[in-house]
C-alpha positions as CSV (number, residue, x, y, z in Angstrom):
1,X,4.6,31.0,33.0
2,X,7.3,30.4,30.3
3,X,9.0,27.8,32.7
4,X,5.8,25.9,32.8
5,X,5.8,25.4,29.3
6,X,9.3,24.5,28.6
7,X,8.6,21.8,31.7
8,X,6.0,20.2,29.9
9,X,8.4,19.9,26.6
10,X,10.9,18.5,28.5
11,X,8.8,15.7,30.2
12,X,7.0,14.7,27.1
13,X,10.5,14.2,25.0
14,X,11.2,12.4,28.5
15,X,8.4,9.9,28.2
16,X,9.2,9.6,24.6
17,X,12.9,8.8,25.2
18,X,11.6,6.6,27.8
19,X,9.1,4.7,25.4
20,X,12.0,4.0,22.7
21,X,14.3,1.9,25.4
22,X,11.2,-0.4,26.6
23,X,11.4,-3.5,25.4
24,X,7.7,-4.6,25.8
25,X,5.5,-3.2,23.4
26,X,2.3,-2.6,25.4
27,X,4.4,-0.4,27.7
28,X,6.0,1.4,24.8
29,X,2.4,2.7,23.3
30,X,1.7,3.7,27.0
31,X,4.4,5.8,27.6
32,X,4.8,7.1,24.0
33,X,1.1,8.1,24.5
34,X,1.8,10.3,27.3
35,X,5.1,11.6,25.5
36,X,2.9,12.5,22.7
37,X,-0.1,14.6,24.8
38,X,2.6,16.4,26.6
39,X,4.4,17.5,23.5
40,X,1.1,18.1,21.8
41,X,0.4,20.3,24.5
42,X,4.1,22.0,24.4
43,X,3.0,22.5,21.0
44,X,0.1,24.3,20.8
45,X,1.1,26.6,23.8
46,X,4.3,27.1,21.5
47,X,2.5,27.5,18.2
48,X,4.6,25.4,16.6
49,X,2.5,23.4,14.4
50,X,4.3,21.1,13.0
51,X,5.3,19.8,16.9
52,X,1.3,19.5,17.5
53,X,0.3,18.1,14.5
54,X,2.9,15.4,14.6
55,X,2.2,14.5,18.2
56,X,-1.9,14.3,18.0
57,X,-0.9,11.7,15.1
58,X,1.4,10.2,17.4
59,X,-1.2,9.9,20.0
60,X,-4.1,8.3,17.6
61,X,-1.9,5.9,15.9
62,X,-0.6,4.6,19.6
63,X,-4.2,4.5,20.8
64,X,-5.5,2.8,18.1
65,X,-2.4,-0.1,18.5
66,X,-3.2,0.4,22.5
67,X,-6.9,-0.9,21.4
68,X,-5.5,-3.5,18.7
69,X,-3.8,-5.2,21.4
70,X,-6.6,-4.8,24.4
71,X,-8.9,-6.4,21.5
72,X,-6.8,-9.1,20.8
73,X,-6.3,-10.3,24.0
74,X,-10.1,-10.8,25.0
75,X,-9.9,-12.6,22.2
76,X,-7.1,-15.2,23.2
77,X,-8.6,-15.3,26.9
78,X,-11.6,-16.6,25.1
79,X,-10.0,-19.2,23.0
């Protein structure tokens, strides 16, 4: 079970990494977002706190740009 667990820390930094060299910003909040689940995941299952609490604020702040820029965009198609 321990394997599992490392796994899923290893694939979220992945994603994370991943995020960072993207150059377009949309894709960036994507990935980051799934970076950020994983290692809040990896967290919690760890019990170390500080990982989890830093990656659920991770995950709200990209969602809420993720939205921004889905809202934003409706709004040029309509202009």
């Amino acid at each position: 079970m321990r394997i599992w667990i490392e796994v899923i820390g290893y694939v979220g930094m992945a994603f994370i990494l991943i995020g960072f060299s993207m150059r377009d910003i949309k894709a960036v909040r994507t990935i980051n977002v799934c970076g950020a689940v994983l290692s809040f995941i990896y967290g919690i299952l760890t019990r170390t706190w500080p990982t989890a609490c830093l990656n659920a604020c991770l995950f709200i702040i990209n969602v809420i740009y993720i939205i921004t820029y889905i809202i934003e965009s409706k709004k040029k198609e309509k202009q």
